[in-house]
OpenMM code with the backbone's topology and positions (N, CA, C; nanometers):
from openmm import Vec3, app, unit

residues = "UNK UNK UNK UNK UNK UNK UNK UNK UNK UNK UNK UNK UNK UNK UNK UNK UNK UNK UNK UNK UNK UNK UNK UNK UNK UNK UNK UNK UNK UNK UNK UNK UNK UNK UNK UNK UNK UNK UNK UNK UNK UNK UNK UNK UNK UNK UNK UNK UNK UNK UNK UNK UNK UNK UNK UNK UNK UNK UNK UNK UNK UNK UNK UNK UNK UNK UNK UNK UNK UNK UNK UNK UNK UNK UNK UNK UNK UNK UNK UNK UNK UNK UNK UNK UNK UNK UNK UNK UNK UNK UNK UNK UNK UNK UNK UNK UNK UNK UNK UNK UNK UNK UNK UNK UNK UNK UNK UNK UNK UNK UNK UNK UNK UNK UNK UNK UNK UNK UNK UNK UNK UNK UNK UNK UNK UNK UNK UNK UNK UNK UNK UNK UNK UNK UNK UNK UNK UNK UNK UNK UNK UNK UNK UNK UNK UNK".split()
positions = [
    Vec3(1.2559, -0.5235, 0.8881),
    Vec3(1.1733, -0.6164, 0.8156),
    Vec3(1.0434, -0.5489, 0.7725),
    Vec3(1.0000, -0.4329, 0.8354),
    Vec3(0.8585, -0.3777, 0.8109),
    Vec3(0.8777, -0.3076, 0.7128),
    Vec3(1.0345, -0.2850, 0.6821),
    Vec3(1.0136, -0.1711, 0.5597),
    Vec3(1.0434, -0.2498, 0.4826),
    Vec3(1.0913, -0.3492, 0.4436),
    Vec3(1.0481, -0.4346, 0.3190),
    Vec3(0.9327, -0.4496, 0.2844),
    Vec3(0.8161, -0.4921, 0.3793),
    Vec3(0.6975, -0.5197, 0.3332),
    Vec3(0.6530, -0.3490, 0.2907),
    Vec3(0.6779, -0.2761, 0.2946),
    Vec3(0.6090, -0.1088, 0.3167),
    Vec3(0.6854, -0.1192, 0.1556),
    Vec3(0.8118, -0.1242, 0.1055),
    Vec3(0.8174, -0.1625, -0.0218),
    Vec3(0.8026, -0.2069, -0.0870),
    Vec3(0.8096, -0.3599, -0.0835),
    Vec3(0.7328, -0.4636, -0.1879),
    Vec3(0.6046, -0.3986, -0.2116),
    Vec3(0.5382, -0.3430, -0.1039),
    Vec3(0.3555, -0.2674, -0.1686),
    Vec3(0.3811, -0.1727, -0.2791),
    Vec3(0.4786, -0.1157, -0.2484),
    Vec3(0.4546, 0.0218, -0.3486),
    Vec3(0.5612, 0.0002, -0.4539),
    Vec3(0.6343, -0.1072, -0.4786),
    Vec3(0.7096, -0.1251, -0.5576),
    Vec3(0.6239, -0.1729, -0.6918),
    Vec3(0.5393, -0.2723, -0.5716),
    Vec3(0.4076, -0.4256, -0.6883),
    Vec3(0.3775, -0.2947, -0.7477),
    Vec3(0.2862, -0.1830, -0.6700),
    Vec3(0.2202, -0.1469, -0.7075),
    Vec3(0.2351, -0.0219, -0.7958),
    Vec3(0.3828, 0.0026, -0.7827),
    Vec3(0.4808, 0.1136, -0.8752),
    Vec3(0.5740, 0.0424, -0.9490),
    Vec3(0.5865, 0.0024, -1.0122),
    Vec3(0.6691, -0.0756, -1.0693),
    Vec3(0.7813, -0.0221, -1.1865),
    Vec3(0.7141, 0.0520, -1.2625),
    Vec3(0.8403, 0.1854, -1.3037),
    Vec3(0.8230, 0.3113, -1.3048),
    Vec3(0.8493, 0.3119, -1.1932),
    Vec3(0.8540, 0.4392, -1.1026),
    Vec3(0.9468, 0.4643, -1.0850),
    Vec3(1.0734, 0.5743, -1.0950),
    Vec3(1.2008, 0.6304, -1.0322),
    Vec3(1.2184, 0.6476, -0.9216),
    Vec3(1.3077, 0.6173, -0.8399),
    Vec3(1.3821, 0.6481, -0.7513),
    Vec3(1.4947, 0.7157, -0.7040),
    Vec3(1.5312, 0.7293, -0.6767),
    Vec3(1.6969, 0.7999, -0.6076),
    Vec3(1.7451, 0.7560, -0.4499),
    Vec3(1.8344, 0.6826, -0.4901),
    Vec3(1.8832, 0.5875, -0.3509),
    Vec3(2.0092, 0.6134, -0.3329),
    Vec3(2.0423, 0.7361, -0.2496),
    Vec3(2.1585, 0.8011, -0.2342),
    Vec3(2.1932, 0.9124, -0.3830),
    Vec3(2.3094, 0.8363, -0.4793),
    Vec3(2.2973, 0.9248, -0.5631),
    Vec3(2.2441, 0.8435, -0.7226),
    Vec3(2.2359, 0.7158, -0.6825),
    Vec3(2.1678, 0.6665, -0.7789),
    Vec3(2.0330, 0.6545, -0.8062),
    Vec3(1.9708, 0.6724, -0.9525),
    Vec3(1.8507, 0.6971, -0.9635),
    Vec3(1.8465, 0.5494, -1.0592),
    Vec3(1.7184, 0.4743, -1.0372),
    Vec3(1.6565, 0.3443, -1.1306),
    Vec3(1.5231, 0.3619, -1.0737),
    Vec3(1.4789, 0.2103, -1.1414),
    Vec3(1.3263, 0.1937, -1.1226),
    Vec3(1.3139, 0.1101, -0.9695),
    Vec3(1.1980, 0.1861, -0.8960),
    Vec3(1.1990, 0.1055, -0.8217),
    Vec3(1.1778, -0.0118, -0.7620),
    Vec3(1.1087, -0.1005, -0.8708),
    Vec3(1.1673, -0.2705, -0.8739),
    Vec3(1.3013, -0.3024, -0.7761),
    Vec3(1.3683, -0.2327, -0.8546),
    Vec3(1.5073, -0.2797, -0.7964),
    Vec3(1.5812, -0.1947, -0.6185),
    Vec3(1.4505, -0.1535, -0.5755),
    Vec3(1.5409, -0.0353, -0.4516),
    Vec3(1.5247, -0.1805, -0.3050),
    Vec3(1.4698, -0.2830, -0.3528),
    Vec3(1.4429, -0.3565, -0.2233),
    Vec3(1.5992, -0.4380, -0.2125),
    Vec3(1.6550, -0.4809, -0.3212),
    Vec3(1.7997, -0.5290, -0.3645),
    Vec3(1.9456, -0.4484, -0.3891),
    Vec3(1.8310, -0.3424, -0.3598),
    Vec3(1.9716, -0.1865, -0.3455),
    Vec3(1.9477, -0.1793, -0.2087),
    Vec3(1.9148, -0.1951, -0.1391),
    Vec3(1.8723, -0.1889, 0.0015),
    Vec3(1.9718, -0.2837, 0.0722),
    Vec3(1.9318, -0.4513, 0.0033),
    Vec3(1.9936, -0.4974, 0.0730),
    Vec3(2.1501, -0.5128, 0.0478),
    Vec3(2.2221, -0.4658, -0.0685),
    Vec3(2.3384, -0.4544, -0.1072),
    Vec3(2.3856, -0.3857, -0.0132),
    Vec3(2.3309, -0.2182, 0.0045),
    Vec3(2.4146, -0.1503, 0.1007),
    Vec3(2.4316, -0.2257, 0.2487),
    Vec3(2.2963, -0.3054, 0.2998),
    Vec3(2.3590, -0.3972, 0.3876),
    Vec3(2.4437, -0.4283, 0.4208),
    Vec3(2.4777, -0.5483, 0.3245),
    Vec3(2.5756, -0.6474, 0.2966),
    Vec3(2.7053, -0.5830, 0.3096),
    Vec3(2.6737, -0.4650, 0.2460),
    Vec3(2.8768, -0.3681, 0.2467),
    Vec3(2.8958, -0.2729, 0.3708),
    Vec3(2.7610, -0.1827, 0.4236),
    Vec3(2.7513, -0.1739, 0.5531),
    Vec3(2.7949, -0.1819, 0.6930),
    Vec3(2.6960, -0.2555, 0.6192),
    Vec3(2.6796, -0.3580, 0.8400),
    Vec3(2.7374, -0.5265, 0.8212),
    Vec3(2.7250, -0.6566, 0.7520),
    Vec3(2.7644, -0.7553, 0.7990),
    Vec3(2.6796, -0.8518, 0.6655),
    Vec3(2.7483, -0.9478, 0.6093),
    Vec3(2.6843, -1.0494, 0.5625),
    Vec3(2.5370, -1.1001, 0.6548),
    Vec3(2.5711, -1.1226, 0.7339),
    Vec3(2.4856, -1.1804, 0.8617),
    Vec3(2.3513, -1.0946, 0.8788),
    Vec3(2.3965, -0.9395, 0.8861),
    Vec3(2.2495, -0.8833, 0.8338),
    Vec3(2.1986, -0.8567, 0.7487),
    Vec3(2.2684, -0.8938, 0.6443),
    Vec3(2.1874, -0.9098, 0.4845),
    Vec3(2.1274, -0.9860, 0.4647),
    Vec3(2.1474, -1.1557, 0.5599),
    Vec3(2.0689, -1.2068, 0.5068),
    Vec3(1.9591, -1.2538, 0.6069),
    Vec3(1.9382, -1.1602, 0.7279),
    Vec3(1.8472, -1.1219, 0.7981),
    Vec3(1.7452, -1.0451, 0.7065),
    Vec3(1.8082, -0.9463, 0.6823),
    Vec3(1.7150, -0.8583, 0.5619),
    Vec3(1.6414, -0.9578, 0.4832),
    Vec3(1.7337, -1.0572, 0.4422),
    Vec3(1.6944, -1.1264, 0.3159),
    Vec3(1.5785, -1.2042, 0.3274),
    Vec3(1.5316, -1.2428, 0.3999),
    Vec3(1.4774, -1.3469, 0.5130),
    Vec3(1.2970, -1.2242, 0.5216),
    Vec3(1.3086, -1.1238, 0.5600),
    Vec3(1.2644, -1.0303, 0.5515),
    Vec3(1.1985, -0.9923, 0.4319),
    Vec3(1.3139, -0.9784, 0.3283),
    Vec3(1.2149, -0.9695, 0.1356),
    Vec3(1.1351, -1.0617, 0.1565),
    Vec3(1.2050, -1.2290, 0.1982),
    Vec3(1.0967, -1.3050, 0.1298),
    Vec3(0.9695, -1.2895, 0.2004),
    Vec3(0.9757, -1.2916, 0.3519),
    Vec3(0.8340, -1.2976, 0.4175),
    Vec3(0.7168, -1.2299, 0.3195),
    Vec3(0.8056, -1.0934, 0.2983),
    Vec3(0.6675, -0.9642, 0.2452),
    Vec3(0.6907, -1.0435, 0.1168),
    Vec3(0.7269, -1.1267, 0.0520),
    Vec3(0.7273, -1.1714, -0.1044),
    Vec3(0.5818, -1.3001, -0.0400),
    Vec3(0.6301, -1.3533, -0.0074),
    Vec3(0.5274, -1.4843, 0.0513),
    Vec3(0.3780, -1.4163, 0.1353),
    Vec3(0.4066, -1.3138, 0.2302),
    Vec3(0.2464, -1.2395, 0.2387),
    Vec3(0.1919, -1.1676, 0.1104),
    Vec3(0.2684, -1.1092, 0.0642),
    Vec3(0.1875, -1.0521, -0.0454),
    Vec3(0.1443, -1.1288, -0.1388),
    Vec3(0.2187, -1.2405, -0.1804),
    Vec3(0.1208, -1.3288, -0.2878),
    Vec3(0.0218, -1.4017, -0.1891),
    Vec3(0.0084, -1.4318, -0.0741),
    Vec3(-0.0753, -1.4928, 0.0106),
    Vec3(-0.1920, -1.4251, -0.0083),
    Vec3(-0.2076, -1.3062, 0.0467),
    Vec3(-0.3399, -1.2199, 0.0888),
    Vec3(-0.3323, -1.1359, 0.0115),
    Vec3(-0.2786, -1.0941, -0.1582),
    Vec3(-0.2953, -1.0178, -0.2365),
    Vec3(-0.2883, -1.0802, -0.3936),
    Vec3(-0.1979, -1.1364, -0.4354),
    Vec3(-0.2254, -1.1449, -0.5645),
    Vec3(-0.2913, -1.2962, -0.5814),
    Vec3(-0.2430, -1.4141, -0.5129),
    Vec3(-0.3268, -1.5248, -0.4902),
    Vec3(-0.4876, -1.5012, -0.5337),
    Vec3(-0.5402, -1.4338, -0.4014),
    Vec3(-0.7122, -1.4171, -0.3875),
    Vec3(-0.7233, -1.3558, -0.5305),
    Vec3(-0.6724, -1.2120, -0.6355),
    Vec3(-0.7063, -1.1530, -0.7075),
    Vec3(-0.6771, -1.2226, -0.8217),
    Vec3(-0.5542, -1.2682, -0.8712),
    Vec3(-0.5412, -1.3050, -0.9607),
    Vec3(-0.5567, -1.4693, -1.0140),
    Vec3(-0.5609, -1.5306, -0.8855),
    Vec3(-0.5681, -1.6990, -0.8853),
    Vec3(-0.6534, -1.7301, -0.8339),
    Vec3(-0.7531, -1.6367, -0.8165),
    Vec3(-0.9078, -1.7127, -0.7671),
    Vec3(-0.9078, -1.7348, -0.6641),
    Vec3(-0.8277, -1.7089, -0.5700),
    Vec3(-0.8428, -1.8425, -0.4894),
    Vec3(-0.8858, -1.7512, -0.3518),
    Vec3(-0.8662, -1.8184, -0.2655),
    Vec3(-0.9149, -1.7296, -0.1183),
    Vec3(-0.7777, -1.6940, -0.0576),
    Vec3(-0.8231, -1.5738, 0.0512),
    Vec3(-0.7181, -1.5165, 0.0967),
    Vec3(-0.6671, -1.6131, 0.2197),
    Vec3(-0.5189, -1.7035, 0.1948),
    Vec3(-0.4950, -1.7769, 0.3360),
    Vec3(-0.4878, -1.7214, 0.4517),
    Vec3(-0.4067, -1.5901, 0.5030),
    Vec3(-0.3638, -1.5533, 0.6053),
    Vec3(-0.4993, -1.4795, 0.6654),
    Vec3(-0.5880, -1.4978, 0.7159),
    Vec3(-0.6960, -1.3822, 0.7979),
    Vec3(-0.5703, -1.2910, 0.8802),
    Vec3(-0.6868, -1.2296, 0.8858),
    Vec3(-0.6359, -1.1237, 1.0140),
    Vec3(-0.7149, -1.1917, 1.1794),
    Vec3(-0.6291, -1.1829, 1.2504),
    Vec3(-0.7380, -1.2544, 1.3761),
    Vec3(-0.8143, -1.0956, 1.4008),
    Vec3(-0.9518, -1.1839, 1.4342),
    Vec3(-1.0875, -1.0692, 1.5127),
    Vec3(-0.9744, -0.9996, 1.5975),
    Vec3(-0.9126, -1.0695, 1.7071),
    Vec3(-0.9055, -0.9747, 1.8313),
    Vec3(-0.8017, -0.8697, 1.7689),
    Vec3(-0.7002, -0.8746, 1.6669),
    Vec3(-0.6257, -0.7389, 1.5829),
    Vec3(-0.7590, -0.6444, 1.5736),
    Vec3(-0.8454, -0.7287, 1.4661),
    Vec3(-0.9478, -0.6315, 1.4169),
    Vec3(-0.9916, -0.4922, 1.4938),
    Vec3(-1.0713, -0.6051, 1.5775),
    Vec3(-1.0705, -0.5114, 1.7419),
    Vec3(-1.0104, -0.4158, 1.7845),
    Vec3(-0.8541, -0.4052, 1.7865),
    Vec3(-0.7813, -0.3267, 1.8800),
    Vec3(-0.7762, -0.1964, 1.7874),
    Vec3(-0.8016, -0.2289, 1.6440),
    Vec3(-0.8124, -0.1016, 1.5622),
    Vec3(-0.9404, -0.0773, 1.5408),
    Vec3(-1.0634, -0.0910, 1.6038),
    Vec3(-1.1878, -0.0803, 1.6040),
    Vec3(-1.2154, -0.0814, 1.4364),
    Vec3(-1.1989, -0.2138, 1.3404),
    Vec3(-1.2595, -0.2535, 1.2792),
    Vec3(-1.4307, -0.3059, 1.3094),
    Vec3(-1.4344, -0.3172, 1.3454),
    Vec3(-1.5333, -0.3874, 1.4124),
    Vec3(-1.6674, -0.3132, 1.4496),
    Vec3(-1.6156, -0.1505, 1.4560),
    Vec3(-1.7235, -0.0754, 1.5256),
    Vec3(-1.7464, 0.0575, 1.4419),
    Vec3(-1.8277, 0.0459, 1.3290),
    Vec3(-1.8104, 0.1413, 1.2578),
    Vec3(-1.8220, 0.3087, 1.2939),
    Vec3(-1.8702, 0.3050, 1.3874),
    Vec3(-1.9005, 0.4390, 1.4544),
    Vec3(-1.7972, 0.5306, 1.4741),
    Vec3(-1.8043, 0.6843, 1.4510),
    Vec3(-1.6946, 0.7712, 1.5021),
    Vec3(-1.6361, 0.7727, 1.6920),
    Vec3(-1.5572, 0.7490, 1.6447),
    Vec3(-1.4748, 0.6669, 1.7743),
    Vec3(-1.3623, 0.8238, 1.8781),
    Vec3(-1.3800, 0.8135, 1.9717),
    Vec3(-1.3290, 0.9293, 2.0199),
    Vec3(-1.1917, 0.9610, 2.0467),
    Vec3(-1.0760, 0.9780, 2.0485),
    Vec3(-0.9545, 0.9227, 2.0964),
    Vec3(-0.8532, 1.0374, 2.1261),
    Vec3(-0.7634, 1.0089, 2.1916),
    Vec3(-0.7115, 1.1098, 2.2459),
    Vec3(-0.6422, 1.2505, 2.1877),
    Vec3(-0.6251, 1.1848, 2.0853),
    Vec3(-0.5549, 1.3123, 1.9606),
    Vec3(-0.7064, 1.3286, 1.8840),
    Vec3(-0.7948, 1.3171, 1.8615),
    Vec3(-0.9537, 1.3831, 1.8141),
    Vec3(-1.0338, 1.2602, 1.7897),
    Vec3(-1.1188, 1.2816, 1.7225),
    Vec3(-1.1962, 1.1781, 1.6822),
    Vec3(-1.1605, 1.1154, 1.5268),
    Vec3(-1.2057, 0.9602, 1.5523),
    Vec3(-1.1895, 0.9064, 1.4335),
    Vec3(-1.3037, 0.8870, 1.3693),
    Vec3(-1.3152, 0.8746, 1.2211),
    Vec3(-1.4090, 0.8571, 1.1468),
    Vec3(-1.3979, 0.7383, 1.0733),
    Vec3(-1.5023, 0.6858, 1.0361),
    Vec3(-1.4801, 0.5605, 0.9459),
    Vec3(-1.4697, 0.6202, 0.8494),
    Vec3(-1.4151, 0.4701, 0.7652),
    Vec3(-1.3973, 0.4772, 0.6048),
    Vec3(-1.5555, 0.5132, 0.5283),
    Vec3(-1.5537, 0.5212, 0.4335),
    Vec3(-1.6772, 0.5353, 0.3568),
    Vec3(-1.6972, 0.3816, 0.2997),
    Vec3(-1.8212, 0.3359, 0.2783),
    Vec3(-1.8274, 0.1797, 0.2716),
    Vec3(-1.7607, 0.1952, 0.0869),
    Vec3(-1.6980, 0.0682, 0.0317),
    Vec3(-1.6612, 0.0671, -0.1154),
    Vec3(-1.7723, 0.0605, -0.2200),
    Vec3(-1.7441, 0.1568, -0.2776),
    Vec3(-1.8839, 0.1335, -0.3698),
    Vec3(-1.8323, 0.0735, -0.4953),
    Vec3(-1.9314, -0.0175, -0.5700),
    Vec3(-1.8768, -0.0633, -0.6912),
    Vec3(-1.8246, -0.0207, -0.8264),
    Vec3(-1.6607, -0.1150, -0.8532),
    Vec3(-1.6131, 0.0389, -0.9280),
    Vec3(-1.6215, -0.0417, -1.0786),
    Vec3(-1.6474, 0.0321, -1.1536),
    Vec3(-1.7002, -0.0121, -1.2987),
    Vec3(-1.6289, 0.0706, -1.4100),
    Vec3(-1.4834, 0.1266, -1.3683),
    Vec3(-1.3979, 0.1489, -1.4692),
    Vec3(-1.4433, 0.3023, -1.4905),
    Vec3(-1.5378, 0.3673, -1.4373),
    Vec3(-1.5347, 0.5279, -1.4659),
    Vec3(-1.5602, 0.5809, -1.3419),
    Vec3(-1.5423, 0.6773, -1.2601),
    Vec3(-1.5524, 0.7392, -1.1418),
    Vec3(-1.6613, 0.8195, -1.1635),
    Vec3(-1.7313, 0.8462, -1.0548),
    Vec3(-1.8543, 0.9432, -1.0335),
    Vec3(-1.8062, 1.0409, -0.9890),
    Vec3(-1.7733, 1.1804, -1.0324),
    Vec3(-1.7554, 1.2818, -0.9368),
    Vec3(-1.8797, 1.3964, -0.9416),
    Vec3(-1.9512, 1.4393, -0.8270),
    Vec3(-2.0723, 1.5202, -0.8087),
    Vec3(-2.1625, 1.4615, -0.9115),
    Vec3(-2.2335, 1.3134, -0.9121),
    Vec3(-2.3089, 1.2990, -1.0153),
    Vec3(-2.2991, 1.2759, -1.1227),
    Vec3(-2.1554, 1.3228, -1.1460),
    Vec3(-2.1334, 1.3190, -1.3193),
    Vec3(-2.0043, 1.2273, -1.3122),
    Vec3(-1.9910, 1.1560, -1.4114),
    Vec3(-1.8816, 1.0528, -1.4791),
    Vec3(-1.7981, 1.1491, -1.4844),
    Vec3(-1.6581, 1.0919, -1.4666),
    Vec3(-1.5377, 1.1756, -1.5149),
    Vec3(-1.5207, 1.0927, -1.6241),
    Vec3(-1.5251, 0.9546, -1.6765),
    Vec3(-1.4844, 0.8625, -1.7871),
    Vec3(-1.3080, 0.8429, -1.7405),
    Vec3(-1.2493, 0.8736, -1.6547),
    Vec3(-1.1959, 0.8512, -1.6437),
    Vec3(-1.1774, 0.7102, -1.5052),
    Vec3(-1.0681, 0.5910, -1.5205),
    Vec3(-1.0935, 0.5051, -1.5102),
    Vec3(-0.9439, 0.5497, -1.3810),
    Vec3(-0.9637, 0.5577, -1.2607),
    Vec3(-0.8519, 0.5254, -1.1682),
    Vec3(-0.8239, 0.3938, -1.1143),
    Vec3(-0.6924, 0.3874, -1.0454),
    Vec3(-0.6622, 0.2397, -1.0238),
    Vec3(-0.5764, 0.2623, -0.8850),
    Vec3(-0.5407, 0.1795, -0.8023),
    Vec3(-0.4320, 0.1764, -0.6884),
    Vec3(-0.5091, 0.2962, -0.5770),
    Vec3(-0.4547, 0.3468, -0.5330),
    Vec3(-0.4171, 0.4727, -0.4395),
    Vec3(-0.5108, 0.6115, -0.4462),
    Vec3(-0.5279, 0.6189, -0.6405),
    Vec3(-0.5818, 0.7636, -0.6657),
    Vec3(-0.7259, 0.6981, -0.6410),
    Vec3(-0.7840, 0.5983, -0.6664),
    Vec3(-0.8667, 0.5249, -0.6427),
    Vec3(-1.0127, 0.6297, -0.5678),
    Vec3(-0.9095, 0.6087, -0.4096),
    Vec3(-0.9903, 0.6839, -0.2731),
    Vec3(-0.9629, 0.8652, -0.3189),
    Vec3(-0.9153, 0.9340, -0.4115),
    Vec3(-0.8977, 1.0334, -0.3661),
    Vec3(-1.0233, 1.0660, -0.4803),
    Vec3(-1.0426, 0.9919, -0.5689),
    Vec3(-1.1096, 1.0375, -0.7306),
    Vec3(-1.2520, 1.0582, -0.6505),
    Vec3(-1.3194, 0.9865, -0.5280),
    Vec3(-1.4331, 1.0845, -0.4977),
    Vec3(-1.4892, 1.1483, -0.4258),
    Vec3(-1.3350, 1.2159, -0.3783),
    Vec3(-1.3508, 1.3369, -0.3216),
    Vec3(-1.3703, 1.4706, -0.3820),
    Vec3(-1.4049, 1.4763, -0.5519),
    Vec3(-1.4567, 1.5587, -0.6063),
    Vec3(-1.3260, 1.6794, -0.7277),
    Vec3(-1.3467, 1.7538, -0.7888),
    Vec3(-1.2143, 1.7639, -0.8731),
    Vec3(-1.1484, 1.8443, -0.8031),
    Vec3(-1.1549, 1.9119, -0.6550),
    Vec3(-1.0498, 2.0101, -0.5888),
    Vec3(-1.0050, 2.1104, -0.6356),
    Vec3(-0.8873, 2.2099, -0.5802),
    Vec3(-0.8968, 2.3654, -0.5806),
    Vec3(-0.7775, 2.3395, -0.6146),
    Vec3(-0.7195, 2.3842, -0.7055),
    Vec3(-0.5496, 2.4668, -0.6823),
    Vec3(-0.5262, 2.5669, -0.5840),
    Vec3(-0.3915, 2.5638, -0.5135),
    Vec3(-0.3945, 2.6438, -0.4228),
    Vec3(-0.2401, 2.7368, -0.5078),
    Vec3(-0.2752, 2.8723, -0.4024),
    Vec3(-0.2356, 2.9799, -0.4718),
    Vec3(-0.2073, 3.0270, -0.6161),
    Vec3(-0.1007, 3.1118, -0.6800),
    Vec3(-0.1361, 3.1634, -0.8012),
    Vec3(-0.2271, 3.2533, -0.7828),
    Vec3(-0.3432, 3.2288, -0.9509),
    Vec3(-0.4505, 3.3358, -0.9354),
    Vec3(-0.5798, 3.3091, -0.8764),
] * unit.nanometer
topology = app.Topology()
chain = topology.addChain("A")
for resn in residues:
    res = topology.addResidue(resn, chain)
    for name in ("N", "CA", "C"):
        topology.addAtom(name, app.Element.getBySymbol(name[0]), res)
């Protein structure tokens, strides 16, 4: 069920994007219903529509706490409870110590106005989704070659 929701994200948010699901290649819109086909022929009617049960949840959270609040105004229904927050030290912005190294916080969001700042200067270029967080970390190195 978790990897439905881990798809519906990147599906919303990839939407014709290619895939390859075994030896077939489409857009991946359609890999959450190729998913559950191989199910169905698989393993059992019965866990397909376990699966199925599964699409909808991540179909019903994601318009809940994602396109609802953004696109319909409206507020996000589902919170997260504090005490989750907590256990992932939301809560404590400080570099946090832990057994595999230390953690660092996020950088707070700064307001995005359709052109990215990199070192001071505008790129004019306008990122969206994912590349979002990487656009200001600055324009980076190619590695090897010359």
């Amino acid at each position: 069920m978790v990897s439905y929701c881990q798809e519906l994200l990147f599906y919303s948010d990839n939407p014709n994007r290619q895939v390859t699901f075994f030896i077939i290649t489409f857009q991946v819109k359609w890999l959450p219903y190729a998913m559950l086909a191989m199910t169905f022929v698989m393993a059992s009617p019965t866990a397909a529509l376990h699966q199925a049960t599964g699409l909808l949840a991540a179909h019903l959270y994601d318009f809940l706490t994602r396109i609802w609040p953004e696109h319909g105004h409206g507020r996000n229904l589902i919170q997260t409870p504090s005490f989750v927050k907590r256990w992932f030290g939301a809560d404590q912005p400080a570099p946090r110590s832990r057994g595999y190294g230390t953690a660092m916080p996020g950088r707070p969001q700064a307001q995005q106005s359709g052109s990215t700042s990199v070192g001071g200067q505008s790129s004019g270029t306008s990122f969206g989704g994912a590349s979002q967080a990487w656009a200001r970390r600055g324009p980076g190195q190619r590695l090897g070659g010359d």
